[in-house]
TORKOL-4160 file (C-alpha; in steps of 0.2 Angstrom, whole numbers, padded with zeros to 4 digits, m for minus):
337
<pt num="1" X="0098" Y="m0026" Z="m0241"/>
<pt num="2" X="0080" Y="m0024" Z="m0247"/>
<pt num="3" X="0064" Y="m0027" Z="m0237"/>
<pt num="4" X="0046" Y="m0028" Z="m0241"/>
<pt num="5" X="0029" Y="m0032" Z="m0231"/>
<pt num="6" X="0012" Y="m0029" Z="m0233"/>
<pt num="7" X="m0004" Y="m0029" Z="m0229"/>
<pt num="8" X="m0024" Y="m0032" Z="m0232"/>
<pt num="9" X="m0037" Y="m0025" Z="m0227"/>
<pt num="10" X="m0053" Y="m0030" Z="m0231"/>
<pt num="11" X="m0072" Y="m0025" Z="m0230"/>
<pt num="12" X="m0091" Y="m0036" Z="m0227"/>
<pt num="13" X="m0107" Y="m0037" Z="m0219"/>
<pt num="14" X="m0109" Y="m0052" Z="m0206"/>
<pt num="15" X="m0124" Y="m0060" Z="m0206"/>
<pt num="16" X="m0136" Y="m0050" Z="m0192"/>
<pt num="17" X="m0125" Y="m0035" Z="m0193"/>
<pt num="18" X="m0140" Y="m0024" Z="m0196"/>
<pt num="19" X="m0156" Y="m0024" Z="m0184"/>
<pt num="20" X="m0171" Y="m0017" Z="m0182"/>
<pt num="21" X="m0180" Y="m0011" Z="m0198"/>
<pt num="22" X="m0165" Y="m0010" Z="m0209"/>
<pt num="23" X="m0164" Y="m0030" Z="m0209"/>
<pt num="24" X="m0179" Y="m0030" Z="m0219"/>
<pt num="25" X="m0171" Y="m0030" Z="m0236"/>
<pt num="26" X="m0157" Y="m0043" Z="m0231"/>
<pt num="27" X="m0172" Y="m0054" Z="m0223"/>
<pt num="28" X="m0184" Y="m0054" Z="m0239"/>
<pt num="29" X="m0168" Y="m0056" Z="m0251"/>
<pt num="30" X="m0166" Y="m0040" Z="m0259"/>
<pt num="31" X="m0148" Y="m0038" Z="m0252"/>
<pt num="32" X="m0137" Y="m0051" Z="m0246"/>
<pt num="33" X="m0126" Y="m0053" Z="m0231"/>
<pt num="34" X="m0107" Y="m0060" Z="m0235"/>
<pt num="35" X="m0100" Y="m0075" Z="m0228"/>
<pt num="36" X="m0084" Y="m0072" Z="m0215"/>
<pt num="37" X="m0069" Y="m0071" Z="m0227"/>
<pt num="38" X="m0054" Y="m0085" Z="m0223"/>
<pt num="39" X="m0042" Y="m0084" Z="m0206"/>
<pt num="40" X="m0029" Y="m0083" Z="m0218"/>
<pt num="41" X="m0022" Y="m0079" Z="m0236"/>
<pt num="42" X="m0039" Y="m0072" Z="m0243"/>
<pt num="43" X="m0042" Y="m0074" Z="m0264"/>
<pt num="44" X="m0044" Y="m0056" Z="m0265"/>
<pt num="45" X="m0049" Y="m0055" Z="m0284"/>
<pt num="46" X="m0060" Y="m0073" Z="m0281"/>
<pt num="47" X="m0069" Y="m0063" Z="m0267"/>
<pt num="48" X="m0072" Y="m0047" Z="m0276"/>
<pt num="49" X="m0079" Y="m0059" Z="m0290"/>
<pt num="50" X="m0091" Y="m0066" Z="m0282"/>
<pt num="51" X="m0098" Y="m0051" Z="m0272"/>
<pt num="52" X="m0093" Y="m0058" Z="m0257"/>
<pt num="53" X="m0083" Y="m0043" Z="m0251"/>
<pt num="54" X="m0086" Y="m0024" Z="m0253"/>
<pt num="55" X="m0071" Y="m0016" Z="m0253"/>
<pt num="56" X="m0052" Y="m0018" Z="m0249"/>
<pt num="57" X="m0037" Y="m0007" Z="m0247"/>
<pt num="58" X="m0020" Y="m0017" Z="m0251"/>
<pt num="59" X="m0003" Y="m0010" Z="m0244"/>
<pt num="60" X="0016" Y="m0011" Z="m0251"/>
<pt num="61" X="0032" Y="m0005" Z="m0243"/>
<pt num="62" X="0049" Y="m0010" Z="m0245"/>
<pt num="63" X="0064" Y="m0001" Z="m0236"/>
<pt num="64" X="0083" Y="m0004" Z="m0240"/>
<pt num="65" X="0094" Y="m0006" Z="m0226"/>
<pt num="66" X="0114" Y="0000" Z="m0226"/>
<pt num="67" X="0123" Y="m0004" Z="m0208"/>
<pt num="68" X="0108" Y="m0006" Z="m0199"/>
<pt num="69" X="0102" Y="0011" Z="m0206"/>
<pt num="70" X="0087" Y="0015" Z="m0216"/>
<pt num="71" X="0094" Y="0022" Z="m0232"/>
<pt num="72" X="0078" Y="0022" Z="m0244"/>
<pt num="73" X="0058" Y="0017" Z="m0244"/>
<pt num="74" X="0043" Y="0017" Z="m0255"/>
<pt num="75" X="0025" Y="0013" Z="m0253"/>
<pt num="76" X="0014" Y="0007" Z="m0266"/>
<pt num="77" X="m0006" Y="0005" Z="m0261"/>
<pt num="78" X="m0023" Y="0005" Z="m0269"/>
<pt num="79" X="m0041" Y="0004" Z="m0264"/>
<pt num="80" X="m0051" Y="m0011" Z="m0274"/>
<pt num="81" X="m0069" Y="m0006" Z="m0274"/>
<pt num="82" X="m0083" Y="m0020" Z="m0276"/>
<pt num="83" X="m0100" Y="m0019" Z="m0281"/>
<pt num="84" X="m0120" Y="m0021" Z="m0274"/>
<pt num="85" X="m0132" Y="m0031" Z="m0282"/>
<pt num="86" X="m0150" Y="m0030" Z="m0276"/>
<pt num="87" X="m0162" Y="m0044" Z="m0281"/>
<pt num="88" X="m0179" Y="m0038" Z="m0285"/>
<pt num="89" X="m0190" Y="m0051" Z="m0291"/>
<pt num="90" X="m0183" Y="m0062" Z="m0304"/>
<pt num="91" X="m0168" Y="m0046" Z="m0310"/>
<pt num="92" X="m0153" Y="m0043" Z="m0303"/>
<pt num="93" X="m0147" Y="m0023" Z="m0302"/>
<pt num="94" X="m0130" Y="m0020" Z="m0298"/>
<pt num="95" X="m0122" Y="m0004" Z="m0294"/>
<pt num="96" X="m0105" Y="0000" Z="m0294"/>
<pt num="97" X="m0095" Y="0010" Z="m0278"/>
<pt num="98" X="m0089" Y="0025" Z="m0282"/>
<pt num="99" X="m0071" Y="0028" Z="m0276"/>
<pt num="100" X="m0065" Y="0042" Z="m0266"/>
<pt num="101" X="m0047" Y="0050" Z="m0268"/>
<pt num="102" X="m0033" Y="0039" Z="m0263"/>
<pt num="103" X="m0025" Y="0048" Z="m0247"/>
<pt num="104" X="m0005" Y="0044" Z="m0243"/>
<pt num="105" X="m0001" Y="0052" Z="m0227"/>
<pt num="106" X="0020" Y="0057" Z="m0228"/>
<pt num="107" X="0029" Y="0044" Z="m0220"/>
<pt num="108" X="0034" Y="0045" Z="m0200"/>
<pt num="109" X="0055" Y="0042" Z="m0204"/>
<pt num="110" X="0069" Y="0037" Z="m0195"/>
<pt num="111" X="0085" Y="0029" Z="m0195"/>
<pt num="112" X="0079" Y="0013" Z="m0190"/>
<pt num="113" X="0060" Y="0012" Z="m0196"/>
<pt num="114" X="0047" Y="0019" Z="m0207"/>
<pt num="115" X="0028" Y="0021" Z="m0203"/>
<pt num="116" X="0018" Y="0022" Z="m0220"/>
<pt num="117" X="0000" Y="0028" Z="m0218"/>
<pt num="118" X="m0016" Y="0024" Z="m0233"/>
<pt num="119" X="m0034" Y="0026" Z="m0236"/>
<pt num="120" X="m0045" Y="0020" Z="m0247"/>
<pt num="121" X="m0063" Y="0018" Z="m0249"/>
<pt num="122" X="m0079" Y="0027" Z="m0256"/>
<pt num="123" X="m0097" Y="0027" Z="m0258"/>
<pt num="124" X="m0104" Y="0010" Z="m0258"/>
<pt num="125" X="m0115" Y="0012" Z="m0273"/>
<pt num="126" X="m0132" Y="0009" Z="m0266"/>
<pt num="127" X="m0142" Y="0026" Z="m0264"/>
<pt num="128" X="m0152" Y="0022" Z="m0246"/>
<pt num="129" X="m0165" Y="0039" Z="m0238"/>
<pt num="130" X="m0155" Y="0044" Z="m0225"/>
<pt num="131" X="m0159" Y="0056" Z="m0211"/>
<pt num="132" X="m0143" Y="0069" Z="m0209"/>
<pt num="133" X="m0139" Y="0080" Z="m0194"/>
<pt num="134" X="m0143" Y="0096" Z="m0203"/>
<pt num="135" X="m0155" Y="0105" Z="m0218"/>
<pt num="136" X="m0163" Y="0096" Z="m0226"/>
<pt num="137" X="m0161" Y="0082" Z="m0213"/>
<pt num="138" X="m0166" Y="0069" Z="m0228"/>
<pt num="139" X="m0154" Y="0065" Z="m0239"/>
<pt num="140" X="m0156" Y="0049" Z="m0255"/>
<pt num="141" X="m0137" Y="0044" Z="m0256"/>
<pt num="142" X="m0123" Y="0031" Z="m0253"/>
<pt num="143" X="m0114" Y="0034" Z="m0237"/>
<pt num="144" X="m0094" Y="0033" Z="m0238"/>
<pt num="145" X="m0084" Y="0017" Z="m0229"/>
<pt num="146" X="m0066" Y="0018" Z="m0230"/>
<pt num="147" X="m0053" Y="0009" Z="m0218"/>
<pt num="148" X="m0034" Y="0017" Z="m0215"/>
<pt num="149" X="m0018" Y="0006" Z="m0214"/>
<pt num="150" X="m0003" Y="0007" Z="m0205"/>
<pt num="151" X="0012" Y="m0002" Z="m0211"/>
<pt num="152" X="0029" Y="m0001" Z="m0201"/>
<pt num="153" X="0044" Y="m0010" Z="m0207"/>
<pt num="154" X="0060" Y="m0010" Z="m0198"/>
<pt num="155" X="0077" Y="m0009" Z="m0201"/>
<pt num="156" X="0079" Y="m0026" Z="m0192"/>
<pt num="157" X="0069" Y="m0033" Z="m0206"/>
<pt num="158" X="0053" Y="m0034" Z="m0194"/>
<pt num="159" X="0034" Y="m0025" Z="m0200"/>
<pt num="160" X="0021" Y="m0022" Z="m0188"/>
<pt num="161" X="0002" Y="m0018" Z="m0200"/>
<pt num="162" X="m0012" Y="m0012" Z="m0189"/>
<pt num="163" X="m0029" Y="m0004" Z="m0194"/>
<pt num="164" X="m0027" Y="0013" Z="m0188"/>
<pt num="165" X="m0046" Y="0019" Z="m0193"/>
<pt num="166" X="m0060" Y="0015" Z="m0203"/>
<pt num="167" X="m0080" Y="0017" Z="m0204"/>
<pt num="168" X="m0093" Y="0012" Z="m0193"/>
<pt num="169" X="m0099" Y="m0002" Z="m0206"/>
<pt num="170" X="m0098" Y="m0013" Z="m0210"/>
<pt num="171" X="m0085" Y="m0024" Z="m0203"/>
<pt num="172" X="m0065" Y="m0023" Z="m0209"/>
<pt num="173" X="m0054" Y="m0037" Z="m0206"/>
<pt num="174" X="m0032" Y="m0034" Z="m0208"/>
<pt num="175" X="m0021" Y="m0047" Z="m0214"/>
<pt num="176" X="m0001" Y="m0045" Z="m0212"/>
<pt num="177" X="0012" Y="m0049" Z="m0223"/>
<pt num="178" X="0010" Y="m0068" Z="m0219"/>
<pt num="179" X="m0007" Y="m0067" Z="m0225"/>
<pt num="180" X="m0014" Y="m0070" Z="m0207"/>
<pt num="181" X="m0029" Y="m0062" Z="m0200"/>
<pt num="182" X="m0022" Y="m0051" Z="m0184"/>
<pt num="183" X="m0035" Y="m0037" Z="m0182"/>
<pt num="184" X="m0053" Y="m0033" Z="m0183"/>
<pt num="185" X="m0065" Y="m0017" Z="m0178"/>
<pt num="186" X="m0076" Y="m0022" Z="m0165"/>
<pt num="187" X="m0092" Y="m0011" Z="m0167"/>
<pt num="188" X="m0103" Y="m0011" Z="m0180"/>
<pt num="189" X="m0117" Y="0007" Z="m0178"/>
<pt num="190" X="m0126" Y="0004" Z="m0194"/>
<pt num="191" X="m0138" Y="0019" Z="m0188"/>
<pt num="192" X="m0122" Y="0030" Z="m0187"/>
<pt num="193" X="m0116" Y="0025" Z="m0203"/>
<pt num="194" X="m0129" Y="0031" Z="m0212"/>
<pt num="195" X="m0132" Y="0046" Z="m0202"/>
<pt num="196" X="m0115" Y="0050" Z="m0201"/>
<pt num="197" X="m0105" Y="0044" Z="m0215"/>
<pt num="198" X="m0103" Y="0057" Z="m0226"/>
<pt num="199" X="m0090" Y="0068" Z="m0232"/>
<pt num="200" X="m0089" Y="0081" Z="m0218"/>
<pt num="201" X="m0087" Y="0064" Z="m0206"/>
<pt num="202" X="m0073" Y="0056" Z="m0216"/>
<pt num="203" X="m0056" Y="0056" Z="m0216"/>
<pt num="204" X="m0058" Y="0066" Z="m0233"/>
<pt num="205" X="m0061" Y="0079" Z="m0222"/>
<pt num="206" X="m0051" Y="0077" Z="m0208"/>
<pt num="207" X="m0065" Y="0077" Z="m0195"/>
<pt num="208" X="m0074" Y="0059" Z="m0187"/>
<pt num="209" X="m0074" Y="0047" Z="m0172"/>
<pt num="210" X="m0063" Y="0032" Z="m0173"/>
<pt num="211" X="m0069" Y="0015" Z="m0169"/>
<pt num="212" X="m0063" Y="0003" Z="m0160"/>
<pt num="213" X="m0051" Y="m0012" Z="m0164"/>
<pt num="214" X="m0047" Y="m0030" Z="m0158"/>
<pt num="215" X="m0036" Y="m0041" Z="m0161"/>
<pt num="216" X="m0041" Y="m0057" Z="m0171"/>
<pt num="217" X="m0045" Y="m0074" Z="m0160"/>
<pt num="218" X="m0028" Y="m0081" Z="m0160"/>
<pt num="219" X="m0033" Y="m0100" Z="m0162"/>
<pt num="220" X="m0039" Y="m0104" Z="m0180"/>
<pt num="221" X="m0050" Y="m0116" Z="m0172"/>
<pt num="222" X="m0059" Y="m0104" Z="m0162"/>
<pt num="223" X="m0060" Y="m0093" Z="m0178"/>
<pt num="224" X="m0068" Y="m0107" Z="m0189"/>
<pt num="225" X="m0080" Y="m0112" Z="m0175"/>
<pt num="226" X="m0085" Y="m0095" Z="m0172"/>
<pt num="227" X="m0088" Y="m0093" Z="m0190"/>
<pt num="228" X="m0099" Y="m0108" Z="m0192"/>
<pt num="229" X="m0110" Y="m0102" Z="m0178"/>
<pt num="230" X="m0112" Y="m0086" Z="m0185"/>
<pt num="231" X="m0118" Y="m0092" Z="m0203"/>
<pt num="232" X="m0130" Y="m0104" Z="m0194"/>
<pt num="233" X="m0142" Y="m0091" Z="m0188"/>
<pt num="234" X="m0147" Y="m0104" Z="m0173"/>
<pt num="235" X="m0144" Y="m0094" Z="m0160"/>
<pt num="236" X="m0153" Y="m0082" Z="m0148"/>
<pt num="237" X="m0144" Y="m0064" Z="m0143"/>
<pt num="238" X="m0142" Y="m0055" Z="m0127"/>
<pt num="239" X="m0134" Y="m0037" Z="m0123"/>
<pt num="240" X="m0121" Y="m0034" Z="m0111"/>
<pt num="241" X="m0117" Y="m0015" Z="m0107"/>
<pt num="242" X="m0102" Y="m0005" Z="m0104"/>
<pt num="243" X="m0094" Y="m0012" Z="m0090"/>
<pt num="244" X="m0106" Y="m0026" Z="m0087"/>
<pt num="245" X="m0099" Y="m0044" Z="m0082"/>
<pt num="246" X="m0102" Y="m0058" Z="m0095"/>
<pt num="247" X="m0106" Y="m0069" Z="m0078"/>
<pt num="248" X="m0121" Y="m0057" Z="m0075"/>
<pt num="249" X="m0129" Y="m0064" Z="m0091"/>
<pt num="250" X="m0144" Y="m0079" Z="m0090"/>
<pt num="251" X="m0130" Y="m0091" Z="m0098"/>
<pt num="252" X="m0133" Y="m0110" Z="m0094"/>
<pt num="253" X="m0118" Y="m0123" Z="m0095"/>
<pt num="254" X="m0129" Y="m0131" Z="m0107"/>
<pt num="255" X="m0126" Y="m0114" Z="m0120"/>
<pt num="256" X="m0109" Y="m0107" Z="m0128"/>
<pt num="257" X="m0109" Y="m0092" Z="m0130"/>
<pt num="258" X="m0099" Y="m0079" Z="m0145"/>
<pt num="259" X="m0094" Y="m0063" Z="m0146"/>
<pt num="260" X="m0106" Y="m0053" Z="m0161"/>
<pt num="261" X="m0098" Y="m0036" Z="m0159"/>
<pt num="262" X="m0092" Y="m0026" Z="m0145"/>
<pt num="263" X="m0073" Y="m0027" Z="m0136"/>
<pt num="264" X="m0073" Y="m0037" Z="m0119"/>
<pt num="265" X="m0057" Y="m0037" Z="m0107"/>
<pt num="266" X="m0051" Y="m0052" Z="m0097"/>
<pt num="267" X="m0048" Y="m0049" Z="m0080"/>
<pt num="268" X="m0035" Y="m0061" Z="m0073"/>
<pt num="269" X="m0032" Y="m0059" Z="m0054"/>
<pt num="270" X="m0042" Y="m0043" Z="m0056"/>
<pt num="271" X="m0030" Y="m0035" Z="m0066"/>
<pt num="272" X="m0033" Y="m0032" Z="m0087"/>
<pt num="273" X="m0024" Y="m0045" Z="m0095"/>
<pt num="274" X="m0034" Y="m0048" Z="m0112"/>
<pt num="275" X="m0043" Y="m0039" Z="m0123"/>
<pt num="276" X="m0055" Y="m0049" Z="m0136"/>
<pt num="277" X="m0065" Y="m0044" Z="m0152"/>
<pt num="278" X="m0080" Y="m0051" Z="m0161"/>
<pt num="279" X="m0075" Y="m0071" Z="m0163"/>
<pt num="280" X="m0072" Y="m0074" Z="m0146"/>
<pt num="281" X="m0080" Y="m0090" Z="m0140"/>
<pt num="282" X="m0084" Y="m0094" Z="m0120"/>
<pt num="283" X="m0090" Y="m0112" Z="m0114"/>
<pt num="284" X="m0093" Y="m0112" Z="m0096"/>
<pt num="285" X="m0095" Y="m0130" Z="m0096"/>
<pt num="286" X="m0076" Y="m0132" Z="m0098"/>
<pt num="287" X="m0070" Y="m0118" Z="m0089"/>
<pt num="288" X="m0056" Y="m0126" Z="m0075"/>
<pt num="289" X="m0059" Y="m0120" Z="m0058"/>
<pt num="290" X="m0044" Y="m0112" Z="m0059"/>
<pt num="291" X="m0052" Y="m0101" Z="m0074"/>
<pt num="292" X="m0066" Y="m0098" Z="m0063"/>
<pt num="293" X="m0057" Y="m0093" Z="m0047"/>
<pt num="294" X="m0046" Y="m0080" Z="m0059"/>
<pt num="295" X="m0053" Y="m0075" Z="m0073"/>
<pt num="296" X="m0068" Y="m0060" Z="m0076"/>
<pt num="297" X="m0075" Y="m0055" Z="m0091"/>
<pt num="298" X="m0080" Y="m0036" Z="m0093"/>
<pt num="299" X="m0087" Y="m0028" Z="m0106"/>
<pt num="300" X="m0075" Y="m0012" Z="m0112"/>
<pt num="301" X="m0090" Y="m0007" Z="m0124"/>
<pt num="302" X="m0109" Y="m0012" Z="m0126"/>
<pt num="303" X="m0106" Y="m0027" Z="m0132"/>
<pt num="304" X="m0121" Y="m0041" Z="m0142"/>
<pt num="305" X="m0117" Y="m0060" Z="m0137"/>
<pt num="306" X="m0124" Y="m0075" Z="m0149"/>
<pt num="307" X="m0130" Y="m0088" Z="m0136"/>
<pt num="308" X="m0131" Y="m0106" Z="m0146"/>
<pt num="309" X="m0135" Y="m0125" Z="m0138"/>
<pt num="310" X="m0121" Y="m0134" Z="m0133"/>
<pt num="311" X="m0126" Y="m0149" Z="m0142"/>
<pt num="312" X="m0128" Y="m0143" Z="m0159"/>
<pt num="313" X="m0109" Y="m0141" Z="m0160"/>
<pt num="314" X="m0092" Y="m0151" Z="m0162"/>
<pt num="315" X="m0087" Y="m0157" Z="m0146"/>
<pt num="316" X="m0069" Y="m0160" Z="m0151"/>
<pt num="317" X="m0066" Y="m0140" Z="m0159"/>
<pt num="318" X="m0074" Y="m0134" Z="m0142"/>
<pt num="319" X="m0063" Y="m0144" Z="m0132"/>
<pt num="320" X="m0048" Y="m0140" Z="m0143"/>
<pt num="321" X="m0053" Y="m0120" Z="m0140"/>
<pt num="322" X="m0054" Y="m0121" Z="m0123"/>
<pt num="323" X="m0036" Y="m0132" Z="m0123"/>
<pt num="324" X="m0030" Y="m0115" Z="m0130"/>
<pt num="325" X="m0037" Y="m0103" Z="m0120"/>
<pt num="326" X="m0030" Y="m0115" Z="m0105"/>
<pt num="327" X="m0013" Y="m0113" Z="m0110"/>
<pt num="328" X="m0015" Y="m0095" Z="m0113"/>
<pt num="329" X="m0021" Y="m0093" Z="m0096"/>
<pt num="330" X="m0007" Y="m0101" Z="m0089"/>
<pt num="331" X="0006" Y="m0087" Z="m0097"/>
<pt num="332" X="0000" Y="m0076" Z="m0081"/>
<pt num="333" X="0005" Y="m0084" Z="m0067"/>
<pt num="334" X="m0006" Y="m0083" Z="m0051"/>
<pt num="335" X="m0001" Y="m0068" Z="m0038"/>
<pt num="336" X="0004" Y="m0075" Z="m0022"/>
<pt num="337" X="m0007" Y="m0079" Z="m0008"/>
């Protein structure tokens, strides 16, 4: 018996991802933010069209099966490199990324599943001035983004994809072989990127800092709502550290508030029971009072939260988010007395 699964991976810019000086260019229109990409079954060759993704890495496996024994596998992957178009005055310039090698780790076998392993990625194109650790310390060139899958297939017939590293920017976002969004990295260090992202800080090299990865919002209503916040641009921003509560922030019932970047663990009963990526949406005005008697909300990295009027958005999706979180709330029983 034959298997396949697969898996997605793909690469953008959120609005506001950058800060500081280095919005300047996306603020006077010179460069261009991307729109979140779609909670499920993406048009990869649509988005790569219309310049509305960077980069992707796509991943194949297929396994045959005999008596519940793994008898053959192969992978097929590929990296699918987009361009940059800067706006100056009324032209349009676009540069082309420059791939790097494709790397294919050997598979991890066994009888009864097979991990595949793939990178892809490059230079991004654009040649920014970029300050670098060591002589000369000023360097005019694009910086490398990449992201590595994992793919495991079963002999069951089950898969299991994941994101098992990928660059500090800009934001990469796994589909599984279903087509649904499952994970996401959770930090975007633009500042790093460009001060670290070369080839001695790559997985070319064998030698960089993983970041951190989420899982997707599970409700495709709180994906969508999430995403129409962050395209809107009316919100404020407020910074929670390492470890701080999100109660300790000056958040009104009148405000919802999402997740930009960061990962942020949910304490139920004091004990981890959820961890939640950029995407997450918090509304105290519906929290239950059961919620409020459980439930704390920690920040496991420094974390930026969007902070947007109440009133500005659909009742019914925010009430329809928080009927989810409800019942996933209610999949931990409370401890007794």
């Amino acid at each position: 018996m034959r298997f396949q699964a697969s898996a997605m991976c793909l690469s953008w810019i959120p609005p506001e991802a950058l800060e500081g000086a280095f919005k300047a260019p996306f603020r006077l229109g010179v460069a261009h933010y991307d729109a979140p990409p779609p909670p499920n079954s993406p048009d990869l060759d649509a988005l790569l069209a219309e310049d509305a993704i960077r980069f992707a890495n796509e991943i194949h496996g297929s396994v045959e099966v005999d008596r519940g024994r793994i008898i053959d596998y192969n992978l097929s992957g590929r990296g699918r490199l987009g361009s940059t178009t800067l706006r100056l005055r009324s032209r349009g310039l676009t540069f082309a990324a420059v791939a790097m090698p494709e790397l294919v780790s050997r598979p991890d076998v066994s009888d009864t599943q097979v991990t595949f392993t793939h990178t892809a990625g490059g230079q991004t194109g654009v040649p920014v001035p970029r300050a670098v650790p060591h002589a000369p310390f000023w360097r005019l060139s694009a910086p490398l983004a990449w992201s590595t899958l994992r793919l495991t297939m079963r002999a069951n017939g089950t898969s299991e994809a994941g994101i098992a590293d990928a660059s500090p920017f800009p934001r990469h976002y796994l589909y599984d072989t279903n087509g649904q969004l499952t994970q996401k990295t959770a930090l975007i260090r633009y500042r790093d990127w460009l001060r670290h992202a070369d080839y001695d800080c790559s997985p070319w090299s064998g030698s960089h800092d993983p970041v951190p990865v989420a899982r997707a919002v599970r409700s495709e209503v709180e994906q969508v709502l999430a995403d129409s916040i962050l395209t809107s641009g009316v919100w404020r921003q407020q910074r929670l550290p390492a470890g701080g509560r999100l109660r300790d922030l000056a958040i009104t019932n009148s405000e919802v508030h999402v997740l930009l970047d960061g990962v942020l663990v949910i304490e139920i009963d004091g004990q981890p029971a959820i961890e939640v990526g950029p995407g997450a949406i918090f509304d105290p005005a519906l929290r239950t009072p059961e919620s409020k008697a459980r439930v704390t909300v920690l920040a496991r990295t420094a974390s930026r939260i969007a902070l947007m009027p109440r009133d500005s958005l659909d009742d019914r999706a925010l009430l329809d988010v928080a009927a989810h979180q409800t019942a996933r709330l209610s999949n931990y029983p409370a401890r007794p007395g």
